[in-house]
N, C-alpha and C positions, 0 to 999 in steps of 0.2 A: 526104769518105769516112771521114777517122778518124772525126769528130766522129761519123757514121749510125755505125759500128761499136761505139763505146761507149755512145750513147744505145740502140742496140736491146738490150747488152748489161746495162748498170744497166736499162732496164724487165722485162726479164726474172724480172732476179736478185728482183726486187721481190716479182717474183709465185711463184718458183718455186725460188728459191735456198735453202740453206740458212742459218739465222738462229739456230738453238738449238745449237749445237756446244759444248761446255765453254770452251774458249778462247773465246768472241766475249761471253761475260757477262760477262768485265771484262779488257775488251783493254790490259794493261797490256803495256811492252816484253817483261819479263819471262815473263810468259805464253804471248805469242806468239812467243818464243826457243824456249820449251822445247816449245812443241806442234810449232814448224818444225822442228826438228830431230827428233823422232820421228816425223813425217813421211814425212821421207824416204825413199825406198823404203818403206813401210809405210800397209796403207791405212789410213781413218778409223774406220770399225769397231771396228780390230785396235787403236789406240792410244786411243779414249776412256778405256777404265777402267786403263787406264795414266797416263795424263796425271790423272786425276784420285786416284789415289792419289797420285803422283808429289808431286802441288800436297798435298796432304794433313799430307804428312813434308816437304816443301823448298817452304814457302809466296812465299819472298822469294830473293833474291838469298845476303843473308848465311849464312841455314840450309842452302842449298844448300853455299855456300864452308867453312862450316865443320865438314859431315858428313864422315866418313868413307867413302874411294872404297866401301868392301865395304858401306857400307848402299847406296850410289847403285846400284853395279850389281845388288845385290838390286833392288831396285827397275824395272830393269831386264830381269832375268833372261825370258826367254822372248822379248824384243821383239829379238832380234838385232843385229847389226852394232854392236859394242859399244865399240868407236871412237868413235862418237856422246856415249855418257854417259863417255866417257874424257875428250872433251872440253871438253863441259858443264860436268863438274866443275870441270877446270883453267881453264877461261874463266871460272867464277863466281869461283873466287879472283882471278882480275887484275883481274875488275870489282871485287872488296870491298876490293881492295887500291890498283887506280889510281883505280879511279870514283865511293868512298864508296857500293860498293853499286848504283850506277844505270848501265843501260847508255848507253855513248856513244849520241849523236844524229846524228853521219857517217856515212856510208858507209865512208869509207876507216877513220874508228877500229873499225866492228863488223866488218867483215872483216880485221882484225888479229890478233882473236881467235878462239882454235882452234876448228875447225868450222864458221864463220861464212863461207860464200862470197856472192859477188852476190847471188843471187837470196835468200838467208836475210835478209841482208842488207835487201834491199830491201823483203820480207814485212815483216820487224818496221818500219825508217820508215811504210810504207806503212797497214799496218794495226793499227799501233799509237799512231804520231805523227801520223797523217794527212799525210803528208809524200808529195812526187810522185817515188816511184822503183821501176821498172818491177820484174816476177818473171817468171822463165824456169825452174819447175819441170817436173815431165815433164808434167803435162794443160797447162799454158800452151805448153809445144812443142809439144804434137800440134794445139792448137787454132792455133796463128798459122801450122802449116807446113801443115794444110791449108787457111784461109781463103786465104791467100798464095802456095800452090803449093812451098814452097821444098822442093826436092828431096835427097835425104840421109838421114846419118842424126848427126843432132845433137850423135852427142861429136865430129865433127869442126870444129876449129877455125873452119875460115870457114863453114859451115852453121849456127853455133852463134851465131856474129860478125852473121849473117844475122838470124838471127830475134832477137837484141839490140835490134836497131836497128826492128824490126816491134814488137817490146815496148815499146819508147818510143814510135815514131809512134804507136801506136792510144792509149795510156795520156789519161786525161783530165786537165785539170787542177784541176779539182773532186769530191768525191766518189770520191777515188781508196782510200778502205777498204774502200767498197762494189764498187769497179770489180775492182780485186784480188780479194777475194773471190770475185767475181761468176765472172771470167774460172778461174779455179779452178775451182770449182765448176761450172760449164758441160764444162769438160774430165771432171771427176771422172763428173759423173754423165749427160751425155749425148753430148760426143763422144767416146767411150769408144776405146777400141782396138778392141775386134772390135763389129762391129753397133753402129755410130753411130746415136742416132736425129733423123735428118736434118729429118726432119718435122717436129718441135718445135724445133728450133734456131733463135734468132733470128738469125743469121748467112747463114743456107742459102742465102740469095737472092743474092750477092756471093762464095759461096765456092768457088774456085778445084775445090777437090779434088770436091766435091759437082756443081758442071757437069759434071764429064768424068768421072764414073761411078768414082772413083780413091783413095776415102775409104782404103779399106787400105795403098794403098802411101804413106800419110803418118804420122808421119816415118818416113822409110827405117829400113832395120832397121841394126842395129851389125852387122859383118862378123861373120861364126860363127867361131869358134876352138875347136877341139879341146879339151875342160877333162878336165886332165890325172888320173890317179887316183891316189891315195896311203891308205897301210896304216899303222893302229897299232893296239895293243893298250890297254884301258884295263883297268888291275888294282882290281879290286874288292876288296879287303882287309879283310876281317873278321875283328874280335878275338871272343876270348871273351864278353864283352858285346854281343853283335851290332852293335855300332859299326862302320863305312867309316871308311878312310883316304882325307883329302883333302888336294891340298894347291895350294897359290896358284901361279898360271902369272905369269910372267913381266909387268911392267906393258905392256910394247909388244908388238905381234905376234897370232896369231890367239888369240883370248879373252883377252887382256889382261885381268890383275887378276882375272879368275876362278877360280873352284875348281873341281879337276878329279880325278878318279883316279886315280894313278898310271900316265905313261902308257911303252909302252915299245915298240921296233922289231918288228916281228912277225914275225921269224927269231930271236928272242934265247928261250932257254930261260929262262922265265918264274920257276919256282922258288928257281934257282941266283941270278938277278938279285938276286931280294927277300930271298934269306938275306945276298950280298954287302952289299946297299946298305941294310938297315935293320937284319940280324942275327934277322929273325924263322925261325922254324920253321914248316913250313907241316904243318896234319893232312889238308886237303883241294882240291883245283883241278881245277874245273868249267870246261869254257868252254860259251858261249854261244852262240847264234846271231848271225852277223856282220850288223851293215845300216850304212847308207851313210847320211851325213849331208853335203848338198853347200853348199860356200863359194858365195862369187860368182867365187873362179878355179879351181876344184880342187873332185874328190870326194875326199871321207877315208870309207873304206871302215874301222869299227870293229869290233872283234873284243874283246866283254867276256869277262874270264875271274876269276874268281868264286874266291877264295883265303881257305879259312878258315884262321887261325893256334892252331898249337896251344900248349897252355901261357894262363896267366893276365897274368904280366907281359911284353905287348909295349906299351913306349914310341917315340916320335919324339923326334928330337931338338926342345926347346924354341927354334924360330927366328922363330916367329909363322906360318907360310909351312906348316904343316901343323896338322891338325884329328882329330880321330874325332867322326864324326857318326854317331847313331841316323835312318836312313832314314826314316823315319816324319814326326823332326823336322824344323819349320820354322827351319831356322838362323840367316835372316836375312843368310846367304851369298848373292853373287853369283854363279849356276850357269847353265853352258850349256846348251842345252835337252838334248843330249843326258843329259846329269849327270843332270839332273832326272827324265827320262824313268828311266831305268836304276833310280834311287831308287825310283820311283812302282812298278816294276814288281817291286823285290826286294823290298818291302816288303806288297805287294800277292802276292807268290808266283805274279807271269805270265811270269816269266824261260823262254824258249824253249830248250832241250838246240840245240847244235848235233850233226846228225844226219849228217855228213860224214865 
């Protein structure tokens, strides 16, 4: 039974898998780190021309270790969850530093390293090293817990334990770059989440979920939780020179290391803050039309408010940790999309009046 599942799996892939992907033209560890890790949560589309400028500025392990976090997260900017290149970064310095640059060959030494869980893990052996160690991404869950039946919903621990052990039985011991792949790309692009198409799957004939009419209810869904909402104001601060005031968030927590606007509680009187806290004058404050920007636990409900400074000399204090940038320019900063957004539109003159 394994053996039929991953022979009708590699004949498939042959004919119908994907084979031109920017990563798969030179599956070094290192390549196939950086493409799994942008990956994650993020489809394939959305991360080729990312991956490949990414590879462009941080060709090797060392240029990676030895950029500066604010070129990475540029580099970054717009792909989210920003966590990911927080610790990319910091994992290519322990590899340049313990590993002469070359990722570990273990399992247990690549998931040491920050970011790197099992299944990352097992991606790079597997499709890098050709080495036999199983992945449990989100299309490898959906595709083993309907062929298998296994009922749930996957972040839960023995559901998870479950389909583990499904990932190994089926796993070949030959051909397992191709079978990795393969099993990927089968979930990616036809056992999809909504409208599977069953028809063309080589599987269908043995799969649990596809007999009993039940392809939707696999994997179970994560319990729904109430995502809670929360309010700030972001100060847009423009000097005489039409330059924004930016200035660096904190390295851990939401946006780590990025550049952001001035942000502040939205009950606090906004003018009095910014004479308190930076000594500027203000000649004008506009607010904006508020819109909503959702994490994966929490909406942040943003409320932009548009502060021209009057007078010629308004400075910051020199701490590195603030900027004036011209909207127009490309800084080379790492920005969150909403930053970006805001930029693109006062520069562009499509800032929305709040009409409340």
């Amino acid at each position: 039974m394994c053996k039929q599942f991953s022979d009708r799996l590699l004949a498939w892939f042959d004919k119908h898998g994907r084979h031109d992907l920017p990563w798969q033209k030179e599956q070094t560890p290192y390549r196939v780190w950086v493409s799994e890790i942008m990956l994650q949560q993020t489809q394939v589309a959305t991360v080729i021309p990312y991956f490949e400028r990414f590879m462009k500025s941080f060709p090797d392990v060392e240029k990676l270790a030895n950029a500066d976090l604010d070129k990475v997260l540029h580099h970054w900017t717009g792909l989210g969850y920003y966590a990911r290149a927080r610790n990319l970064h910091k994992a290519a310095k322990i590899v340049e530093e313990t590993y002469k640059g070359s990722l570990p060959s273990s399992l247990d030494e690549l998931m040491m390293l920050p970011g790197i869980g099992r299944s990352t893990a097992g991606a790079i052996l597997s499709l890098a090293c050709e080495k036999r160690q199983p992945i449990l991404d989100g299309n490898v869950k959906r595709v083993l817990s309907r062929y298998h039946g296994v009922e749930g919903w996957p972040g839960n621990k023995k559901v998870e334990e479950t389909l583990w052990s499904y990932a190994d039985l089926q796993m070949p011991t030959k051909s397992v770059r191709n079978y990795t792949q393969a099993i990927m790309d089968l979930g990616a692009t036809v056992c999809v989440r909504r409208n599977p198409d069953c028809n063309v799957c080589p599987l269908t004939k043995n799969c649990f979920a596809r007999k009993i009419g039940r392809q939707h209810d696999f994997p179970g869904s994560k319990p729904k939780k109430i995502m809670p909402n929360k309010e700030t104001i972001f100060a847009i601060i423009e000097n005489a020179k039409g330059e924004v005031l930016l200035q660096q968030r904190p390295p851990s927590g939401i946006w780590g290391g990025l550049w952001c606007f001035p942000e502040f509680a939205s009950d606090e009187s906004i003018a009095g803050k910014i004479k308190k806290q930076y000594g500027f004058n203000i000649k004008q404050q506009t607010e904006y039309k508020s819109f909503k920007h959702t994490f994966s636990h929490f909406h942040l409900m943003i409320r932009p408010v548009h502060i021209k400074l009057a007078g010629q000399m308004n400075t910051v204090k020199d701490d590195g940790l603030s900027a004036w940038l011209k909207p127009a320019k490309n800084s080379g900063l790492g920005l969150p999309a909403p930053v970006v957004s805001l930029l693109n539109d006062l520069n562009n003159k499509r800032m929305v009046l709040n009409e409340s």
